[in-house]
C-alpha positions, 0 to 999 in steps of 0.5 A: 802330492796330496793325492798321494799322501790321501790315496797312502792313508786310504791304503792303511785303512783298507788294510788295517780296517779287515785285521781289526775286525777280525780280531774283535770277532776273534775276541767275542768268539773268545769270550762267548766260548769262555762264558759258556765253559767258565774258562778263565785263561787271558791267553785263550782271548790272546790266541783267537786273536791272533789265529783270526787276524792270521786267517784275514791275511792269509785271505786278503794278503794277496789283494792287499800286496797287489794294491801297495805293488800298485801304490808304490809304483804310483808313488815312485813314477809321481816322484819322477814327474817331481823331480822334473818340476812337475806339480 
């Protein structure tokens, strides 16, 4: 059970970690862009984020939707062996 508890939290990170970094790119593109036109609008910063994170899940959504497929049927068949008393 504890493997699939550490395998569930590497799955997160594995998703979570490209959508992070894609916003902090989005933001430093954001702010350099800003600073080089004196643009002063919170909702710039706001919309490279979002379209950076929208462009790492249009990439990387297709691997990330196979790896949970896999995760879930790991977890659903490891649920059957629990129910039979298997450790």
């Amino acid at each position: 059970m504890s493997e699939l508890v550490q395998e569930g939290f590497s799955l997160v990170i594995e998703i979570a970690v490209p959508m992070l970094l894609a916003a902090l790119v989005g933001v430093l593109a954001a702010a350099g862009i800003a600073r080089a036109f004196g643009i002063q609008d919170a909702a710039m910063g706001l919309l490279t984020r979002a379209i950076a994170v929208i462009a790492a899940i249009t990439i990387l959504g297709a691997g990330w939707a196979a790896s949970v497929t896999s995760f879930t049927r790991d977890a659903w068949s490891g649920l059957a062996a629990l129910g039979r008393g298997a450790p």
